[in-house]
Every structure is written in structure tokens, then in C-alpha cells.
C-alpha positions, 0 to 999 in steps of 0.5 A: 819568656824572660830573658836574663843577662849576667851582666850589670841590667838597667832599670829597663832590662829589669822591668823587661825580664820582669814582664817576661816571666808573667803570664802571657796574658798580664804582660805588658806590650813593648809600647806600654813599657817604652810610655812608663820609662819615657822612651821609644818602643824601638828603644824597648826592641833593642833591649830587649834583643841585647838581653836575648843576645846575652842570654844565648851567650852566657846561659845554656838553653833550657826550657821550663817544664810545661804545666800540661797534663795530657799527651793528647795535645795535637800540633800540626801546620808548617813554617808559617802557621802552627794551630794545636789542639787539646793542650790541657792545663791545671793553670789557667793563667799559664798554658804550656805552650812550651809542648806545642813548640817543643812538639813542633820543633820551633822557636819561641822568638820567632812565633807569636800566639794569635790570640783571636784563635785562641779558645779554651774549655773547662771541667772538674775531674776529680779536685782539680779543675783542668782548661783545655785549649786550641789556638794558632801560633803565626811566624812573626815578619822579623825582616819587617819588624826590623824595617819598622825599628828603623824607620822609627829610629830616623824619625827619632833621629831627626833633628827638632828644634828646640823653641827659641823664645816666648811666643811674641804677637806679630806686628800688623805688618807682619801678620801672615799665617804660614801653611805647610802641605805635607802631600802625596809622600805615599808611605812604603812606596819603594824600588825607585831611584829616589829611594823608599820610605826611609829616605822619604821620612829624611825628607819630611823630617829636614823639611819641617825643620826648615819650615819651622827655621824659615816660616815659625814663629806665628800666632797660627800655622797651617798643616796639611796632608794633601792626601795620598799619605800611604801607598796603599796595597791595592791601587794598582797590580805591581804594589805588593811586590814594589812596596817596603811596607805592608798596608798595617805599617804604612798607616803606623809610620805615616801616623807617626810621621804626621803626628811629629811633625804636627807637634814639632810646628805646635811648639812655636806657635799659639794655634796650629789647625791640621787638615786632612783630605781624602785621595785615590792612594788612601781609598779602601779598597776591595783588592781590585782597584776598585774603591770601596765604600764610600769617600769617606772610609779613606785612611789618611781620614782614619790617621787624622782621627788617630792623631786626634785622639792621641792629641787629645790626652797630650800637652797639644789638646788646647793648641791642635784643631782638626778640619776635615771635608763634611761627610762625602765631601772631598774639599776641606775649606780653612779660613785665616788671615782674611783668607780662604784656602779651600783644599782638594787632593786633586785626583777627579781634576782630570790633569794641572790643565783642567783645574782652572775648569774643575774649580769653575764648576763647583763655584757654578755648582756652589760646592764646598771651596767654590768662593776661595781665594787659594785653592791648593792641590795635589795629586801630579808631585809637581809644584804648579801657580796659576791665576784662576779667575780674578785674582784667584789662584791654585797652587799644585804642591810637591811631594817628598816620595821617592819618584816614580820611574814609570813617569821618568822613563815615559816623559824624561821628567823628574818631579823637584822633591820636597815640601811646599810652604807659603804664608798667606794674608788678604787673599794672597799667597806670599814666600812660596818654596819647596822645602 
């Protein structure tokens, strides 16, 4: 559909109204237009929402006259799902969908075509060649895609820092690797007093900020994302109804999130490695709590794949590495600065009290991590140092989240919110703060 103002359009209102008037299968999406004029895909919304708005005032409503040929085609369904059937065209690039809705009663903003249910057949009659076609058109969440924009305009709106000057090598004695964990932000977790996943993305964004104040620039940081990078659906029976996100937009706004972020740190370093790990909130599951498959088929796993493949084809190719456990291995291991930093999520520790013991059984056991000088978890949202042998030591790191009531209301505790950095040389683990 094309939405068209009388008012003077920019050169993106007109590319919108452009695409609009295609066919339904030739359109762009909303994404693709935000990338060819350098801009957001909210940006590409909000225009094309004032187009709307101005169409509704200045124009009367007037509907194209559908290309259908027969009045056999059949719509039925409700509020939520209309499927039709037997919706007859003489052009194939342009059904006319305006009988199903015309049939139905419905808005065309407020319905999209699913198109895995779309199906059609062709035959000749006569000299002309005729496609008949059966699909399902779905009500589009506006309350979520609403959310969405603006949790992309926060993430936009957060301030970068722009980079200050060339990179310069540091001296010997200043020769320290600074590490950022990014952990347990659980994205769409919601309804507690510190907030939901807007005010979690206002945290992440003013951490990173000062980390890059306070620990950039470096010839090479350290990004991590402890694990438990989205809420998740599934992990206990009161997320579907605590949650501000589904499952599907959590994973998008955590992507983006972490994808910000780790491009932000990139400008003012030479080299910045991102680790990701699995945990207990980014376990698929099988809607009963219970894990499906096996360590691996985690979606904070899934994300870093993602964030890959998008730094692959940007700027950052050369700059970003990727360190990931091995295959059903949980613990990822990372050696800078003549340091060794094995990290884990934490989850299978069994409480902060039992790490010191965990780690003495994989070195026991020589599992991936067990010789570190630094292991870093996460899990518990509380920042915890302990020494851990001879002059070992495990570092417990925060979480942004909004916090969990059930714990305050049964402890009376409330976890410090924010981002845990440190810098790290020879073994040892050096300006640790919560940002």
C-alpha cells in the first residue's frame, strides 16, 4: 500500500511511497530501506507512520479496484487470523487482496500476509491464464512493534563517544588488557521495581560508555557475554506473563544491544576478542522447563554467530575475533597479557559458596579452564572476588537487570546493578569496578 501526503516528501517519504505501490512480492522490507539511505529501521517506521497519518487526513478513503475475477473466493477466521481461499487473478504479481479484506471487514494496517501459507494454482481458460490462491493473513502485534521502536530509539539515543586520537602502543608499564563482561542482562525481563528492558538497555549503554572513558584506549579488550543475555519464555512458568518481549524480540534486541556495544569498544582499540558462553536463560527449551538438546543449541551462542556474520561484511572484520567454548563444552578459555582467564556462566556451581570447589574439580578432571589464573562467572547478579588456590582467583560479575523482587522480598537484598570491568596483566586482575 502506498501512502501518499500532499505535503512537501523527503527523498525517503518518496522511496517509501515508491515501494509501497509494488507488488507485494518486489517490496523492500523496512530494514532494506533504512541500509540504502543510511539510517534505522525505526527511522523507516516513523515515516512511514507520518505518511499514514497524513494520507488518513488530507485524502478520503479509497480502495483500489481488486484485479480478482470470480466471486468464489472464501474468507473466514476471526480477530486474530483471517485464512481465504479461491481468490482468482488474471495477474500473478498482484493478487487482490483487497477482496479478502474488503470480505472480511479488516484493516489492511493492521493484518500482514503470512507468507508460508501462501499457496496458488494456475490454468488457461480461454486466452487468458488465471492463478488462484489461498493464504492466511495474521494480526500484526502493533503494542510490540511499537516496544521494539522504541527500544531501538534508546539504543540509538545512547551516547558514543567519538574516538579521541590515533591508537597509540602502550608503554610496558602500562601494558594491561582491559575486560568488559556484559552478563545476565536477560533481556525482556520485566514488572520489577528496577524496571524492564528499557531501562536495562540505559544501563548497558551508560556502562559501555564509561568503560570506554575509563579503561580505552588498549591494544586489545576483551568483551564478554556471561551468559543469560535474554529472559527466555520457557525457564520458569510466570515469564509469559512477567516479560515485555517475546522470545523472537528479545533475541533481536539483545543482538543489537551486543552488537553496539562490541563496535563501540572496536573504535578505540587495535583488537577486541568477544566471547560468548552458554547459560540456563539462553537453554532451548521444550516449553516445560526442560533443556532441549544439547549445551550447545543456546541462543546467546546463536547471537554471537549472528554478530559474526554481520562483522564479517562491516568495517570490524579485521579488528573483532570470536571465542566460543569447544563443542559441548560450557567454559571458554582466553589468554592475553600473560594471562589466562577461563569464563563459565555458573549455573552448574551449585551457589558463589561452591565455586572454589567446582574449579578444583575440573582442574582434577583437566576440563577446559582448569590451569587459569582468572576464572570469571556469572549467574547469582552480585559481584563476589575470592582467591582460589595459590593465587588464583574467581571473580562473580553483575548484572544490569532490572532485579528480581522474589529474591529481595525473601533476602531483603538487592543486588548493585551494572557492568563489571577490570583490566588484567601477569595473572593478576587489576581496577575492578562496576560500571
Amino acid at each position: 500500500m502506498c501512502f501518499m501526503a500532499f505535503e512537501k516528501k523527503s527523498d525517503l517519504d518518496s522511496y517509501i511511497c515508491e515501494n509501497d505501490a509494488k507488488p507485494i512480492y518486489e517490496r523492500e522490507t523496512n530494514l532494506a530501506i533504512a541500509d540504502r539511505f543510511g539510517t534505522s529501521e525505526a527511522s523507516v517506521r516513523r515515516h512511514r507512520r507520518k505518511l499514514r497519518n497524513n494520507t488518513q487526513a488530507q485524502t478520503p478513503p479509497t480502495r483500489t479496484p481488486p484485479t480478482a475475477i470470480s466471486p468464489a473466493v472464501q474468507v473466514k477466521g476471526d480477530g486474530y487470523e483471517v485464512s481465504f481461499d479461491k481468490l482468482v487473478s488474471e495477474d500473478p504479481s498482484s493478487p487482490a487482496f483487497d477482496r479478502v479484506f474488503e470480505l472480511a471487514g479488516l484493516s489492511q494496517e493492521e493484518y500482514v500476509l503470512d507468507n508460508d501459507t501462501l499457496r496458488f494454482s494456475t490454468w488457461q481458460q480461454g486466452d487468458r491464464q488465471l492463478y488462484s490462491y489461498r493464504g492466511v493473513f495474521r494480526k500484526r502485534d502493533m503494542k510490540q512493534e511499537n516496544y521494539v521502536e522504541e527500544l531501538l530509539e534508546v539504543l540509538n539515543a545512547t551516547p558514543t563517544q567519538d574516538p579521541q586520537t590515533a591508537y597509540q602502543t602502550p608503554t610496558p608499564e602500562t601494558y594491561q588488557t582491559p575486560v568488559l563482561c556484559i552478563s545476565d542482562c536477560q533481556i525482556g525481563k520485566a514488572t520489577e521495581r528496577g524496571g524492564g528492558t528499557k531501562e536495562t538497555l540505559e544501563v548497558v549503554g551508560n556502562a559501555v560508555k564509561r568503560f570506554i572513558e575509563e579503561y580505552l584506549p588498549s591494544e586489545v579488550a576483551i568483551v564478554v557475554d556471561g551468559g543469560d543475555v535474554i529472559e527466555n519464555m520457557f525457564n520458569a512458568p510466570s515469564q509469559p506473563y512477567t516479560n515485555d518481549l517475546d522470545l523472537a524480540a528479545q533475541i533481536r534486541v539483545a543482538r543489537r544491544m551486543l552488537l553496539k556495544a562490541l563496535t563501540d569498544v572496536a573504535q578505540h582499540c587495535e583488537r577486541v576478542i568477544y566471547v560468548s558462553i552458554p547459560s540456563n536463560h539462553g537453554q532451548v527449551r521444550n516449553g516445560k522447563q526442560s533443556q532441549a538438546g544439547s549445551v550447545d543449541a543456546d541462543f546467546g551462542l546463536e547471537i554471537s554467530y549472528q554478530i559474526e556474520d554481520a562483522v564479517r561484511l562491516s568495517d570490524f572484520k579485521d579488528k573483532i575475533s570470536f571465542v566460543r567454548p569447544d563443542s559441548l563444552d560450557e567454559t571458554a578459555v582466553v589468554e592475553v597479557s600473560n594471562t589466562k582467564l577461563a569464563f563459565n556462566h555458573g549455573h552448574r556451581m551449585g551457589g558463589p559458596e561452591k565455586h572454589d570447589d567446582w574449579w578444583t574439580k575440573q582442574d582434577h578432571g583437566r576440563m577446559p579452564g582448569w590451569d587459569a589464573d582468572i576464572l570469571v562467572t556469572a549467574h547469582y547478579h552480585n559481584l563476589s572476588v575470592r582467591q582460589s588456590g595459590n593465587a588464583r582467583w574467581i571473580i562473580g560479575v553483575s548484572s544490569p537487570e532490572p532485579g528480581s523482587g522474589y529474591f529481595a522480598l525473601s533476602t531483603g537484598k538487592r543486588s548493585m546493578r551494572g557492568l563489571t570491568a577490570f583490566n588484567v596483566s601477569d595473572g593478576m586482575w587489576y581496577d575492578l569496578t562496576v560500571l
